[in-house]
C-alpha positions as CSV (number, residue, x, y, z in Angstrom):
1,X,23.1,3.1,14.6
2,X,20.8,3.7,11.8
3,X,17.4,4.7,12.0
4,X,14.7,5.1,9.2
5,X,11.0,5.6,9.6
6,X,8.9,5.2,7.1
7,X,5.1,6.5,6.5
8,X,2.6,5.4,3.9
9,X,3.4,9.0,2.4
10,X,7.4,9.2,2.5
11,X,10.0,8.4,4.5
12,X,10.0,10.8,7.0
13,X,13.1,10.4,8.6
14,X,16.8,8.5,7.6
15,X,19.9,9.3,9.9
16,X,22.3,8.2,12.7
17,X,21.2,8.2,16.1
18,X,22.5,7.2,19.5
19,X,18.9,6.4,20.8
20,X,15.4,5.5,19.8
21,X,12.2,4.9,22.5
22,X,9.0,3.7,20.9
23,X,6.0,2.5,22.2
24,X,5.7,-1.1,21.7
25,X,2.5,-3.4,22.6
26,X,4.1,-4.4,25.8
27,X,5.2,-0.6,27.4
28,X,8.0,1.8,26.1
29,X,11.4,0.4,25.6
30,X,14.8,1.7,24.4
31,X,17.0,0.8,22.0
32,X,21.1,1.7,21.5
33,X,24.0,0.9,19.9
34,X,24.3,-2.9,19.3
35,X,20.7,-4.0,20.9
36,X,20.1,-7.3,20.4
37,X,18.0,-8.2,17.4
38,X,14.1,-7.9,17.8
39,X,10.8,-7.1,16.0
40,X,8.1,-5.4,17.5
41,X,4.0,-3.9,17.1
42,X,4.1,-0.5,18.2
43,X,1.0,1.4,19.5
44,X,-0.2,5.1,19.5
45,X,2.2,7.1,21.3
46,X,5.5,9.1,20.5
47,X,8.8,7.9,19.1
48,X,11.7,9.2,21.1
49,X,14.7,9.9,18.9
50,X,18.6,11.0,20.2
51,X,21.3,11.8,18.3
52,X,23.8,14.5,18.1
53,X,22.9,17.1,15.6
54,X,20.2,15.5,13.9
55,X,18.7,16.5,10.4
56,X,15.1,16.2,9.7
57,X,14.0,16.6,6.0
58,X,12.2,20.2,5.7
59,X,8.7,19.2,4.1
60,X,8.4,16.8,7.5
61,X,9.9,19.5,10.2
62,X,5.8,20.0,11.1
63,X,5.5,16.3,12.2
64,X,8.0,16.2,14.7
65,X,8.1,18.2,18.1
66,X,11.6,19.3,18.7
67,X,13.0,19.2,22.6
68,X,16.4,20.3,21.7
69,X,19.1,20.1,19.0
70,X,19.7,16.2,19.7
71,X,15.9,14.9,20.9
72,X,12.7,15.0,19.1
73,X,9.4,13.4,19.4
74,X,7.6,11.9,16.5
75,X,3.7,10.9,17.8
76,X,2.3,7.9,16.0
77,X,-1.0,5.9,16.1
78,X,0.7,2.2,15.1
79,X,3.2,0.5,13.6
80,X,6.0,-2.3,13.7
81,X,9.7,-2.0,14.2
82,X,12.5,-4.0,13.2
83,X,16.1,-3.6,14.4
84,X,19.0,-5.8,12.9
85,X,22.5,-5.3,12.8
86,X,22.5,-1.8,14.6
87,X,19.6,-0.6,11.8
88,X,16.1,0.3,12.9
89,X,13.7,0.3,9.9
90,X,9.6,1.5,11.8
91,X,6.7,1.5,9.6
92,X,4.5,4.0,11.1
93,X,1.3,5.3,10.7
């Protein structure tokens, strides 16, 4: 699946992934391959992203906290989330 998050300064992030955990309004939930359709509110917390050899654009390397080669962490104060047709698009702050 497709995920791309976008800041109000760039898009910090546009790749394939196998995973994504965000923090919705309601508690944490996951998201893979052919999830059904939803929109969401997302609250301050971290975005959870999995994917095998993922590729983060240089100038936004400092924003993310790397666990390994396929997880990183990308901590956020809000922002809404829309997966459709195995794309995620998240509008974060």
């Amino acid at each position: 699946m497709i995920l791309e998050i976008v800041s109000p300064e760039a898009t910090l992030f546009k790749g394939q992934v196998t995973a994504v955990s965000v923090p919705g309004i309601n508690g944490e939930f996951q998201m893979l391959s052919n999830h059904a359709p939803i929109v969401s509110l997302l609250t301050e917390g971290r975005i959870k992203i999995a994917g095998t050899n993922l590729q983060l654009e240089p100038q936004f390397e400092n924003r993310f906290e790397k666990i390994d080669n396929n997880t990183y962490y990308l901590p956020i104060k809000s922002g809404t989330l829309e997966l459709k047709d195995n794309k995620i698009n998240i509008l974060a702050n």
